[in-house]
N, C-alpha and C positions, 0 to 999 in steps of 0.2 A: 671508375674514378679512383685517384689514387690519392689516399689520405692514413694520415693515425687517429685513433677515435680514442679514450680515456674515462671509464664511468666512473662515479665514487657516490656509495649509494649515503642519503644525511639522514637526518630524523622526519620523523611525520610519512616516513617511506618515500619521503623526496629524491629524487634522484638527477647527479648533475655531470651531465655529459660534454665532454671536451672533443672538438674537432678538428684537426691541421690537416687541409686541402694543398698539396704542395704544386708549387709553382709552374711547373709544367702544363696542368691540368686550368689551373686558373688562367696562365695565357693561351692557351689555347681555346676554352670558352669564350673568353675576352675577343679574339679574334672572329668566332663563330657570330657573337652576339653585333662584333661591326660591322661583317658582310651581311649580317638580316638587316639590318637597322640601314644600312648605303643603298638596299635594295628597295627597301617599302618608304624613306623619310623621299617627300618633295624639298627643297629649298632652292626661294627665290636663286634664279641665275645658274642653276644647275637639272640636267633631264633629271626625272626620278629616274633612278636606278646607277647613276654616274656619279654621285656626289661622293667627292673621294676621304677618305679616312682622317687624313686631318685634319679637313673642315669638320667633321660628323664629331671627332677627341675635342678640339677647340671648342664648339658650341654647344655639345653634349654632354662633355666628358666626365662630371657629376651622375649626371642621371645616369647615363647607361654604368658607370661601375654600380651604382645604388641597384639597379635592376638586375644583375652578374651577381652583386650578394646576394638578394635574394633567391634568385634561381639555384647559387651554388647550395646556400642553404638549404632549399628544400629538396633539393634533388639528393644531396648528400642523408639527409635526415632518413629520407624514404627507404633509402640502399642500407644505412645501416639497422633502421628499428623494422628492417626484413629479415634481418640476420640475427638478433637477439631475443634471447627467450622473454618469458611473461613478468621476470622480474626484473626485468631493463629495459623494456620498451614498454612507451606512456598507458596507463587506462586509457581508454576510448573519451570520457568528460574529462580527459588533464592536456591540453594541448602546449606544445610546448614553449616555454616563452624564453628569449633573450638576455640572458642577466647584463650586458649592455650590449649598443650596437655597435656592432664591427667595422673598422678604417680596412677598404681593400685596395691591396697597392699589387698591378700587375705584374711586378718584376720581382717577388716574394711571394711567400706563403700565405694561406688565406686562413687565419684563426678563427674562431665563435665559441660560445660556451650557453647551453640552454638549460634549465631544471624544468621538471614536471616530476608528474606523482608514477607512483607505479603500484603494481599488487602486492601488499604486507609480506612480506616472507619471513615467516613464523620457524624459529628450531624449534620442534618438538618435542619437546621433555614427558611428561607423564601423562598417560592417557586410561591405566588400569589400576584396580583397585583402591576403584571408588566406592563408595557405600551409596544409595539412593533407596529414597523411600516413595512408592507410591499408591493412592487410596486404590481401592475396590470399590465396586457401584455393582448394581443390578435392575434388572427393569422389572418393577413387580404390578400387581393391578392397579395398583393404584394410578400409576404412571399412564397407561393403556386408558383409564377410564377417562383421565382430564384431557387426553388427546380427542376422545371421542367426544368429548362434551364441547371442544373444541371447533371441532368438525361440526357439531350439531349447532354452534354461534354462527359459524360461517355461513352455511346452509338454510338460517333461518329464516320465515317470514314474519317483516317484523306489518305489522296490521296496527292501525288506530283503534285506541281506547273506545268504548261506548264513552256516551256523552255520561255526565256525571262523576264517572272514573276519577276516586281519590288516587293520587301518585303512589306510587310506592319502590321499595328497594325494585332492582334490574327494568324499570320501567323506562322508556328512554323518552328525554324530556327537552323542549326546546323552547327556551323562553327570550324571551328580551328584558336587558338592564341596564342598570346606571347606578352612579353613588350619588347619594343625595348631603350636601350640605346642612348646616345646622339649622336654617331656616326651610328644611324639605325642597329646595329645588336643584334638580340635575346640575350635577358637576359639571361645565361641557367636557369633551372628549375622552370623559367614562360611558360613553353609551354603547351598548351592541345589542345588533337584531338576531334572531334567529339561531342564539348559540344552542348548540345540541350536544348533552352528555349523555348517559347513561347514570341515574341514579345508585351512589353508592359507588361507582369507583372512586370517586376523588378528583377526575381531571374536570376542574374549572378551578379559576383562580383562586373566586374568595373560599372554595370547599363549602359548598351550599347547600351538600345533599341531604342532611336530617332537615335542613329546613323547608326546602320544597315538601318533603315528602306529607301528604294530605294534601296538600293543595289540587285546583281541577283547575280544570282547560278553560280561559277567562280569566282567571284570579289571580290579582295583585295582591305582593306583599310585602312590606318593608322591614327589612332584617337589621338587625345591629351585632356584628361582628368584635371581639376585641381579640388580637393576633398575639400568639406568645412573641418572646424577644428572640426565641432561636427560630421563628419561622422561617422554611428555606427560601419564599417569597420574600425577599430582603425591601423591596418597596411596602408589605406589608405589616414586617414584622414591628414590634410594640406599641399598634396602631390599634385603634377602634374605626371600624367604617361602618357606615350607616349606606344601606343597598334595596335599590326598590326592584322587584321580579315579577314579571309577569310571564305565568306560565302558557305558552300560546298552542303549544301540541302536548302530545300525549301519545307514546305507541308503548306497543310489549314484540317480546320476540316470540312467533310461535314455531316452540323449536320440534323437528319432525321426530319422530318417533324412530329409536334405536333398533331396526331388526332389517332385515337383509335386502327390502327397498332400499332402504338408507346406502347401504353398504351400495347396492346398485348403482345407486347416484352417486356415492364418491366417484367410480369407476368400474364400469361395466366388465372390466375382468375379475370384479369380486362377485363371486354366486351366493356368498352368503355373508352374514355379521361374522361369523367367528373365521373365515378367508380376511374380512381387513384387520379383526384382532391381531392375528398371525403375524399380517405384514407389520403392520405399526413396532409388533414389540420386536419383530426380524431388527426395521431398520435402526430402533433405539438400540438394540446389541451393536449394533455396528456402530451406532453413533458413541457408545461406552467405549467398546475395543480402541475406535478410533483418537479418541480424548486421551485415557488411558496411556493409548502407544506414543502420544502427543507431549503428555506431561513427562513420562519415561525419559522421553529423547532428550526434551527441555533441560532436565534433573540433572543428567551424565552431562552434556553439553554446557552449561553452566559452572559443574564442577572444574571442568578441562581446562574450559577455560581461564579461571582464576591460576592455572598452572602454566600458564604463556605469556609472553608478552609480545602484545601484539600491536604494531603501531600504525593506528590508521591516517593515512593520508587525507585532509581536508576535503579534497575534491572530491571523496569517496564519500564523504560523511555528509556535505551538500549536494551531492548527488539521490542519496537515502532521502533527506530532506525535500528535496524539492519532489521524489518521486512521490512522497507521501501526500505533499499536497496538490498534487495531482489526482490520486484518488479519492480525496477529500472533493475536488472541483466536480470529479465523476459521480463521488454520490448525492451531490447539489442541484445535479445535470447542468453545469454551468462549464467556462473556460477557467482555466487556471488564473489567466489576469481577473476575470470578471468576480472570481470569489477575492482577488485581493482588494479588488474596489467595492465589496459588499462589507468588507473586513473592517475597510478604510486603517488609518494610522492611531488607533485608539488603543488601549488596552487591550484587546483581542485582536492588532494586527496582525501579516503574517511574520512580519522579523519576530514576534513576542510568541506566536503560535510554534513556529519551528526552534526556535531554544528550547519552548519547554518540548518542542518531541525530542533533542539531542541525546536525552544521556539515554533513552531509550534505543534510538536508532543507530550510537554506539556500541550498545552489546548487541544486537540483531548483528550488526556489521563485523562484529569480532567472532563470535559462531559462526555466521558464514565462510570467513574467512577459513577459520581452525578446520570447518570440514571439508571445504575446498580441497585444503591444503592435504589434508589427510588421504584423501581420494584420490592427486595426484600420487603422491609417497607412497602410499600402497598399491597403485597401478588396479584400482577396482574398476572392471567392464563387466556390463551384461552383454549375454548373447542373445539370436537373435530367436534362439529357442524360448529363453525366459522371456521374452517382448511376447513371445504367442500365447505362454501358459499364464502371464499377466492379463492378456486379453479376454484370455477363458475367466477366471479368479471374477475381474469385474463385469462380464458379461451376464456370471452369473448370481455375481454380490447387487448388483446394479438392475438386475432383472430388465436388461437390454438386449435385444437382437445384437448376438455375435458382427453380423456383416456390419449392421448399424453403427457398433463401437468402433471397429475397425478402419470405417469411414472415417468418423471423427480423426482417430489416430493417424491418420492418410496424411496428415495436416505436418509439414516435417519438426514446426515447431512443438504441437502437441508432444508429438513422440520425443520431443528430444525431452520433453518437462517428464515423461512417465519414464522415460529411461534414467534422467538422473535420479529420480525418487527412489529408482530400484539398485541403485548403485549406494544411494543413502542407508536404503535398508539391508543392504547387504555389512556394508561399515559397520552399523550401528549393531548387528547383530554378533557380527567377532567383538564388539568393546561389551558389550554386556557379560560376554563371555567371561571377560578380564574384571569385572565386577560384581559386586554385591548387589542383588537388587531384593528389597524386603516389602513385605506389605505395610501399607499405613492404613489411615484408618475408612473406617466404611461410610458412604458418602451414598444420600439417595440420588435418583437418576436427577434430578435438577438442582442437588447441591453442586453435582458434576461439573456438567455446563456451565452450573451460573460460574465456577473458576477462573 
């Protein structure tokens, strides 16, 4: 097809593409699209396939040029955004649209002009010597022992109280209640059966747990609550409630004894308690290291970017958006619509929910970008040697069957996610180079995480 095409890239990384199909091309299409159209249309008083041309222009002649725009359109579109690089031909969610519809006159050239978004393209100004600060952590016993007593919750059986059994802290307790009114009778639709805490964490509503505690299995009690003003229970707070309990169960947990049964029953490749020590505080180094390399990258990447300016296109930022709530649907176990109908149009709808994720999913979207960018610029590849010694690394960080892992990796997507990571860490290792990086301050293993 022969044409002049015209990009001129706007703001928002919008970009608006000009197309002149010259006339040649257009009547001859035009010609093409009458003998299809003469072959396949019936009309009354003529065979199918004999109805001649200027009966088919006379009664047609609208539609079929509307149908010749379009086809010239998209055919033309496909030919050139095959030939143009990543920063002129559309993101995959910016489809292209019209900025008005085109008159086509057969015996002339055929104009259009479309915008869509495209990928930000960033000049890269400064990338080195930056300063970055990040804490230090360590995994000490402490850390090892609350995982173990952890494991020992998990593992535990919990067994009903003897009868008589006064409650008490870690006891776990299931009672039925209601608020009662000034005159002593049930609120309606404050009632509940069978609710089950555990004494002493705190999760129930009204925070009941010193006052159960004494009580036994049968006994009623009517409590009278008054709520501070800052209580995070906002239906509770500066309220007095008056709550009648009956405590209907009673269990404890009987937790098994720490020594290398124990460890057994975690998993039969520990021979002993100090084999899952081992592992536990292995996998918290890794879980440090990992954190650690996590906020590093954050630190430098953050800085960088405050040194670009990068303009993200709409489509890209609704795109971020909606992926988000997408995985918000996933961990509801629900569809995407059906959480927006759980959401309904209130104060927590999704239009109110995704604004406030925006200025967040705008800096995600501007670091991606920045090292995107930087990765093409630099031309950074791994080889297919590093893909193997990566293999081995978490084969044996991951205490996986090599063939096992490999499996997994077999996956072409998999691999293409471990091979960008290693192209990441390869980047991010020349830029620290060009930077400062200092220790901050000492953080224990759950100040860490909690981050």
């Amino acid at each position: 097809m022969d044409y002049e095409k015209n990009i001129t890239l706007k703001e928002k990384s919008n970009a608006e593409l000009s197309v002149k199909i010259k006339k040649a091309d257009v009547q001859e299409s035009y010609k093409k699209l009458l003998n299809k159209y003469s072959k396949e249309l019936q009309i009354p008083g003529f065979r199918k396939g004999k109805v001649p041309v200027s009966v088919l222009e006379t009664k047609y002649g609208d539609a079929i040029k509307g149908d010749l725009a379009g086809d010239l359109i998209e055919d033309s579109l496909k030919e050139i955004f095959e030939s143009l690089d990543e920063y002129e031909r559309p993101l995959p969610y910016s489809y292209p649209e019209l900025n008005e519809k085109p008159e086509l006159k057969v015996d002339e050239d055929f104009s259009f002009t479309v915008h869509y978004d495209v990928f930000p393209k960033v000049e890269i100004k400064k990338t080195e010597g930056f300063s970055i600060e990040v804490p230090e952590a360590s995994v000490s016993e402490k850390d090892i022992k609350k995982e173990l007593e952890r494991l020992q919750e998990r593992n535990a059986l919990v067994t009903a109280c003897k009868e008589g059994t006064s409650a008490a802290k870690d006891h776990i307790a299931t009672i039925d209640y209601c608020e009662l009114d000034d005159k002593g009778k049930t609120i309606s639709g404050t009632e509940r059966q069978d609710f089950v805490f555990t004494i002493g964490s705190g999760l129930n509503i009204y925070k009941i747990d010193d006052d159960i505690i004494g009580m036994k299995k049968g006994e009623s009690k009517e409590i009278t609550k008054t709520f501070p003003e800052d209580d995070s229970n906002k239906d509770l707070a500066g309220k007095t409630k008056k709550i009648k309990v009956t405590l209907t169960a009673l269990k404890y947990k009987d937790l098994p004894a720490l020594d290398d049964d124990f460890a057994q029953d975690i998993n039969e490749k520990y021979k002993s308690l100090d084999e899952l020590k081992a592992d536990i505080k292995k996998k918290f180094e890794i879980s440090v290291e990992e954190k650690i390399k996590s906020l590093q990258k954050n630190a430098l990447t953050e800085q960088m970017v405050k040194e670009h300016t990068i303009d993200l296109p709409e489509s890209m930022v609704r795109a971020e958006l909606e992926s988000r709530w997408m995985m918000m649907a996933n961990q509801f176990r629900t569809t995407p619509e059906e959480l927006e109908k759980m959401f309904g149009k209130g104060p927590q709808s999704k239009a109110t929910l995704l604004e406030g994720w925006r200025e967040d999913s705008e800096k995600t979207l501007k670091e991606r970008v920045l090292i995107e960018t930087l990765l093409k610029e630099r031309n950074i590849e791994v080889s297919d040697d590093e893909i193997e010694a990566e293999y081995v690394r978490l084969s044996e960080r991951m205490d996986i069957a090599l063939d096992e892992l490999k499996k997994y990796y077999s996956n072409p997507r998999e691999k293409e996610y471990l091979s960008e990571g290693l192209k990441e860490e390869k980047l991010f290792k020349a830029l620290y180079e060009k930077s400062t990086i200092k220790k901050g301050k000492k953080l224990t293993f759950e100040e860490l995480l909690k981050d």
